[in-house]
VOZAGU-750321 format. One record per residue (C-alpha): x, y, z. Coordinates in nm, 3 decimals, padded with zeros to 5 digits. Example, Ala and Ser with C-alpha at 12.3 -4.5 7.8 and 13.67 -1.06 7.14 Angstrom:
BEGIN
         x         y         z
    01.230   -00.450    00.780
    01.367   -00.106    00.714
***
This chain:
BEGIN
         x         y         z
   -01.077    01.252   -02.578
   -01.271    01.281   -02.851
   -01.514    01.038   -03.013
   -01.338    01.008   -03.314
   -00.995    00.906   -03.173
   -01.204    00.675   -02.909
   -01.371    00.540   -03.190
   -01.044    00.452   -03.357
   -00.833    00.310   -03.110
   -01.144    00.035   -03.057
   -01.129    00.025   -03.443
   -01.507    00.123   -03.513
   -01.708    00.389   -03.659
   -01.822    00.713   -03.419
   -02.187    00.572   -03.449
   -02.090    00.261   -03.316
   -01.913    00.435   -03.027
   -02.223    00.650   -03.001
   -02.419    00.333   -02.955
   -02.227    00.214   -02.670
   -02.265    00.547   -02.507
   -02.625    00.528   -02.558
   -02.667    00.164   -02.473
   -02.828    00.063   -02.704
   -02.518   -00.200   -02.828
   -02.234   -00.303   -02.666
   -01.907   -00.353   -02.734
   -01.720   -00.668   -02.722
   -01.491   -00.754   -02.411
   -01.222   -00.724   -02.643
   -01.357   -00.399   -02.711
   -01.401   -00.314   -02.413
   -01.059   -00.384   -02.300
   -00.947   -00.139   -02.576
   -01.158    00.140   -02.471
   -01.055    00.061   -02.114
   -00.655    00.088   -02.197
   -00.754    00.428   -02.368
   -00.958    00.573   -02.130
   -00.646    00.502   -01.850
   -00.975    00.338   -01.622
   -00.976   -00.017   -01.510
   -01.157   -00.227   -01.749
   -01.367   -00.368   -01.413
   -01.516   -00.064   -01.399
   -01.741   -00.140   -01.722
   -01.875   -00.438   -01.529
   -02.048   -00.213   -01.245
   -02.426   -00.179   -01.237
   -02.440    00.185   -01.183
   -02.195    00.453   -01.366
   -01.904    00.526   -01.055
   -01.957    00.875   -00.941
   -01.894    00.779   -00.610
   -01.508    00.747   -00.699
   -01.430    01.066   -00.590
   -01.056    01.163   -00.526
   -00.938    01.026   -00.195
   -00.900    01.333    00.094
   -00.509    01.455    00.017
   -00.315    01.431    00.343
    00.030    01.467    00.178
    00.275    01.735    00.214
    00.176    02.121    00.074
    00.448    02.151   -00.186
    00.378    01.784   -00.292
    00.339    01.725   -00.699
   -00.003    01.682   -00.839
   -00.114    01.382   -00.917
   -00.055    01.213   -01.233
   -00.228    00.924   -01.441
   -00.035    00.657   -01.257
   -00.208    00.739   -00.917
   -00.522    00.850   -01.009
   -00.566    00.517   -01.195
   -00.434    00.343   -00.874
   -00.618    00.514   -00.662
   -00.968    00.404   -00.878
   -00.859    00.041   -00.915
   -00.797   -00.019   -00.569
   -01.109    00.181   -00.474
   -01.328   -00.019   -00.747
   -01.190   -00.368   -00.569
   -01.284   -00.215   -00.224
   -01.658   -00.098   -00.297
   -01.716   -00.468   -00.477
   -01.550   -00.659   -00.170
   -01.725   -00.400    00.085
   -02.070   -00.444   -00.074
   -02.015   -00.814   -00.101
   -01.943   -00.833    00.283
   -02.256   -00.643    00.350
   -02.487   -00.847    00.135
   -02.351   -01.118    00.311
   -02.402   -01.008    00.679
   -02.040   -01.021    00.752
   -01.958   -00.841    01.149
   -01.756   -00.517    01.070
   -01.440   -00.491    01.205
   -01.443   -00.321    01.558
   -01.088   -00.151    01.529
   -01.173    00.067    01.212
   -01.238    00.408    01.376
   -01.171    00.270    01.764
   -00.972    00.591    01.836
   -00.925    00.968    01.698
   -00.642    01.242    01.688
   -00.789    01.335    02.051
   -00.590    00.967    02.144
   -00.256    00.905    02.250
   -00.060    00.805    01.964
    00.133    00.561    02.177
   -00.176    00.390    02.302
   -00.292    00.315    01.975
   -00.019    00.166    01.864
   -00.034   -00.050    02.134
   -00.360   -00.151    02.031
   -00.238   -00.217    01.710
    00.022   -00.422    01.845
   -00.234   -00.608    02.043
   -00.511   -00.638    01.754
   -00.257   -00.779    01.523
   -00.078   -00.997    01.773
    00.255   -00.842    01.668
    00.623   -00.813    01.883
    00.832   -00.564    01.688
    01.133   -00.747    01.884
    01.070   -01.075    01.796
    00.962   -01.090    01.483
    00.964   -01.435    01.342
    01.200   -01.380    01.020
    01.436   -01.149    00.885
    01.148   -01.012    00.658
    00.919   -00.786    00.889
    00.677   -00.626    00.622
    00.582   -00.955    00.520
    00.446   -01.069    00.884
    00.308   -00.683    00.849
    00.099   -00.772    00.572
    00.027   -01.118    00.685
   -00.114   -00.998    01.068
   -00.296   -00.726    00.855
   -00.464   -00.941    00.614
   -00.538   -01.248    00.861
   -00.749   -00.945    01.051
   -00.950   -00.841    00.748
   -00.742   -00.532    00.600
   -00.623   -00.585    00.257
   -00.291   -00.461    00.135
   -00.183   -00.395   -00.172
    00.149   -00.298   -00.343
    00.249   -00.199   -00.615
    00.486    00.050   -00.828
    00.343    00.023   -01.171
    00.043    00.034   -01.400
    00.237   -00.149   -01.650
    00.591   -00.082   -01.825
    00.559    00.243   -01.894
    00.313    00.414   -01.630
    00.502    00.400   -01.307
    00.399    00.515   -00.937
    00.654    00.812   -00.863
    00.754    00.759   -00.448
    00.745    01.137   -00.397
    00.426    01.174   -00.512
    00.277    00.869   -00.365
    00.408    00.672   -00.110
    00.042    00.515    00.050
   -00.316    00.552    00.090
   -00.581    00.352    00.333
   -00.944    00.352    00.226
   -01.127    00.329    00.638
   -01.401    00.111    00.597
   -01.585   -00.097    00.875
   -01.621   -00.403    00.644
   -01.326   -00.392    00.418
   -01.045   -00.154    00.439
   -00.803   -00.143    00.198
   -00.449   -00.007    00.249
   -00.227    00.043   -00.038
    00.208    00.102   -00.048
    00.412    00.182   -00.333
    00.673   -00.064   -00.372
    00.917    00.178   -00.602
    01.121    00.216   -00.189
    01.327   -00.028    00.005
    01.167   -00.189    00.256
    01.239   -00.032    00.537
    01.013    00.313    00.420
    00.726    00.068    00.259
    00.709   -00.106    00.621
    00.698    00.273    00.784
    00.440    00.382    00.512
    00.234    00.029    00.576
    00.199    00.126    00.963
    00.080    00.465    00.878
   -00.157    00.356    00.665
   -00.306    00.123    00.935
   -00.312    00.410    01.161
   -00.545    00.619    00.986
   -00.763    00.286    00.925
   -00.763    00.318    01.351
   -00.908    00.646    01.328
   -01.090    00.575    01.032
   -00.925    00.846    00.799
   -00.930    00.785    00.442
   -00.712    00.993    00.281
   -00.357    00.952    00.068
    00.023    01.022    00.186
    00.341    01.059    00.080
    00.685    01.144    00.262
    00.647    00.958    00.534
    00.929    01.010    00.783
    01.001    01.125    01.156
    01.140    01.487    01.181
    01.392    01.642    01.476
    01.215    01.948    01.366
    00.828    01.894    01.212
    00.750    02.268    01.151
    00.468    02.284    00.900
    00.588    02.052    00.714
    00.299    01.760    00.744
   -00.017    01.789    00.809
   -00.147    01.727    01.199
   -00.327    01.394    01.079
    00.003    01.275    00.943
    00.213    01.362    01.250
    00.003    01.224    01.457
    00.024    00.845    01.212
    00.360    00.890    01.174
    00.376    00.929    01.584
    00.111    00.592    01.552
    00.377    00.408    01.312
    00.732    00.544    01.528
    00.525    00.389    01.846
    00.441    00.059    01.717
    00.721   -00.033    01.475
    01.027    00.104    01.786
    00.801    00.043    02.132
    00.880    00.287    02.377
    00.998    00.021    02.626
    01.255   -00.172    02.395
    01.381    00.156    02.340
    01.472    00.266    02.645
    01.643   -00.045    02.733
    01.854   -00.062    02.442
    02.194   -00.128    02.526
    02.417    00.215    02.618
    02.654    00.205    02.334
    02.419    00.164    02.090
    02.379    00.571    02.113
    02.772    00.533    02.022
    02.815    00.312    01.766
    02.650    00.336    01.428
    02.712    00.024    01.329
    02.477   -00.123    01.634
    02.251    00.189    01.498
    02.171    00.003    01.164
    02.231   -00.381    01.281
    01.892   -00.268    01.570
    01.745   -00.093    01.280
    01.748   -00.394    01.058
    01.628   -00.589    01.321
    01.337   -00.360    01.355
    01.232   -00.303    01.009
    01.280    00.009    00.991
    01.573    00.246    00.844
    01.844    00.388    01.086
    01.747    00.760    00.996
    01.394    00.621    01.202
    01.578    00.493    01.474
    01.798    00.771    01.520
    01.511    01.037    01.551
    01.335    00.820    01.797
    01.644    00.834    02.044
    01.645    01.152    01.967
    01.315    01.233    02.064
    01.323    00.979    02.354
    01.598    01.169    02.493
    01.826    00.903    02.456
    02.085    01.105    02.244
    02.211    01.430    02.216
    02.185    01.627    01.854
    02.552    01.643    01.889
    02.560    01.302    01.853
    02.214    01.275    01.650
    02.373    01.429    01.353
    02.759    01.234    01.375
    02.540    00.931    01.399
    02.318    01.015    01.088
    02.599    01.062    00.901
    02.797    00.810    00.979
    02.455    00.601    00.909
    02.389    00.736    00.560
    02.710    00.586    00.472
    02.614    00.217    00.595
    02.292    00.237    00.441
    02.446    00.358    00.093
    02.669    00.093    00.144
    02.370   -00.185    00.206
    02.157   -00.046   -00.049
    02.478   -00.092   -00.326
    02.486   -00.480   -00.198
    02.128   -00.497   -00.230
    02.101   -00.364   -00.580
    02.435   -00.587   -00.684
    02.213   -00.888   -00.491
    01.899   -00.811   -00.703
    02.120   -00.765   -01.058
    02.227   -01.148   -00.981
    01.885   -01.290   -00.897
    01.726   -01.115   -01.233
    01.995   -01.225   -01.426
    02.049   -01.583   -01.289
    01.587   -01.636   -01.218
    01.484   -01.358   -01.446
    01.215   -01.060   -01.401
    00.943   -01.062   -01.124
    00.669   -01.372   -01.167
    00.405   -01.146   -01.365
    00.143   -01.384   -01.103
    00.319   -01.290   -00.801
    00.306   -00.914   -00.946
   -00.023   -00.924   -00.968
   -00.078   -01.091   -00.615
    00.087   -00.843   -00.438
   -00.125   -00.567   -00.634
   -00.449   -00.719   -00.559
   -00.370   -00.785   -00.192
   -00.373   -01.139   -00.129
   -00.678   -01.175    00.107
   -00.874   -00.969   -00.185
   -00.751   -01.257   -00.464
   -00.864   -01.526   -00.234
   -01.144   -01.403   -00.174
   -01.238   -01.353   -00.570
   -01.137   -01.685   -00.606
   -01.343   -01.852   -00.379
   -01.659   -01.643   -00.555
   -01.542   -01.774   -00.873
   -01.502   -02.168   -00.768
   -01.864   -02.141   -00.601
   -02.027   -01.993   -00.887
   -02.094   -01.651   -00.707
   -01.948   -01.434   -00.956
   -01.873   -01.491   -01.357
   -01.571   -01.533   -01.486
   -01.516   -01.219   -01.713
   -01.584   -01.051   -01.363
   -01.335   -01.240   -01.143
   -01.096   -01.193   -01.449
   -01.122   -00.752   -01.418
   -01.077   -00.758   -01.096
   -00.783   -01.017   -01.056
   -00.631   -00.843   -01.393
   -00.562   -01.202   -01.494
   -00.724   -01.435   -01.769
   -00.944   -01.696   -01.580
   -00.719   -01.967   -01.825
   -00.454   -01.843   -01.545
   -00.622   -01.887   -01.256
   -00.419   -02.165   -01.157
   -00.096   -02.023   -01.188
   -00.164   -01.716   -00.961
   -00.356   -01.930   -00.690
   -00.051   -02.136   -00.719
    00.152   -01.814   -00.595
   -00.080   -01.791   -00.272
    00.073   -02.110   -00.160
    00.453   -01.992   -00.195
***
């Protein structure tokens, strides 16, 4: 961009600009906030100490033939990597323990025993889960152990996080991992994409994906890293032993297919290929299965949508503070809050990285409580 049209959209002269590139002024937050909006950065990023050129793409684990990334991502990826380096550093300073599961295994592992260990770490019974909403106890187990989650899927009205170019990312760090999920999908693939992303936080392997799925056939179509998360997320979300002592008929019946799948968390299409690669099912009956699937789903998916035209029209859009919750991760907006009511941080700080005016503090700790 050049000066001139930076200049203008902060509505000064080039010299000013030029001074504010030098240092020798600076701008007001106001300004600031302009230039930030312009630049497609996140405005916290003007409140660092040193110039961020540590922010260096995250390692690209997704798919060969996958689309490059766009603005949307890139300024995802930064934000959620600018919140992570403050909180990390914080905890640091601070002489907080690091967290002894980041990195506790490697590819060399078997992918069933560290799901286990997942399991275990996050005190978690794929069975007999507590409500009919599993990601949420996902994110809850996650976050009560120190990894932060955040989802999202949008920058704001009109920059929005494409699924098949991004579906996730994790950030491995020993004090503060972050793990991030586009929420454009149902919730069946963000739950999937979730548990992959805490995989590679067990072998601490920073990196983004996207296409997340079980294959009958893999091919070359992932990389090894993400085959082995995806085996991570298959053996954690569907345990091995539940599995196997499914009832018979559910191999016959594809309506028991997507009532267990729903029960799960996880989409019948997932369930399916881990019979199948249990050996619990023939491809014969695989594929009359899958199809006969893919019409229940379409079907639940139309209900859903009708179900979500009703609440929007009867409650109204999203709660902007809830939107904003969910993006930050809610352990991370705690946190930032309790710097802010102890004096730790200032508020034009707390406000960047909470993207919220301090005035509304109260109404998105208010959403914490919900």
């Amino acid at each position: 961009m050049s000066k001139e049209i930076a200049a203008a959209k902060a509505s000064v002269t080039v010299d000013k600009l030029q001074e504010w590139e030098d240092g020798t002024s600076q701008p007001t937050i106001k300004q600031a906030q302009f230039l930030a909006k312009a630049y497609k950065r996140p405005f916290a990023l003007f409140f660092l100490p040193e110039i961020p050129r540590d922010f260096q793409p995250l390692q690209d684990f997704r798919k060969k033939d996958a689309k490059d990334l766009t603005t949307s991502s890139i300024f995802i990826i930064r934000e959620i990597q600018q919140k992570q380096a403050w909180i990390s550093n914080v905890y640091a300073e601070n002489g907080e323990a690091s967290l002894p599961f980041v990195g506790r295994f490697s590819m060399k592992d078997n992918p069933k025993i560290v799901a286990q260990d997942i399991l275990k770490t996050l005190n978690i019974n794929p069975p007999n889960y507590k409500s009919d909403a599993p990601i949420k106890e996902w994110i809850n187990a996650a976050e009560k152990n120190g990894i932060f989650v955040s989802r999202t899927s949008f920058i704001h009205s009109r920059l929005k996080l494409d699924a098949d170019e991004i579906q996730g990312f994790a950030i491995s760090d020993r004090y503060a991992p972050f793990v991030f999920v586009n929420s454009a999908d149902w919730n069946a693939p963000q739950l999937f994409t979730l548990v992959h992303e805490i995989a590679h936080i067990w072998i601490a392997a920073t990196g983004i994906s996207n296409a997340m799925e079980l294959e009958i056939n893999n091919g070359e179509k992932f990389q090894p890293i993400e085959l082995f998360c995806n085996e991570v997320a298959a053996n954690a979300l569907m345990p091995e032993n539940f599995i196997l002592n499914l009832h018979a008929n559910i191999s016959q019946n594809a309506k028991d297919v997507f009532s267990m799948a729903k029960t799960l968390g996880v989409s019948s299409y997932a369930l399916l290929v881990r019979l199948k690669h249990l050996k619990l099912i023939s491809i014969s009956a695989y594929q009359q299965l899958k199809k006969e699937a893919d019409f229940a789903y379409q079907d639940y998916l139309h209900r859903e949508l009708e179900k979500k035209v009703r609440q929007k029209d009867k409650q109204g859009g999203p709660d902007y503070f809830l939107l904003q919750l969910n993006r930050n991760s809610r352990l991370f907006t705690q946190t930032v809050l309790d710097a802010f009511r102890g004096g730790y941080i200032e508020p034009t700080v707390a406000s960047s990285l909470l993207n919220v005016q301090v005035n509304k503090f109260q109404k998105l700790e208010a959403q914490l409580y919900r």
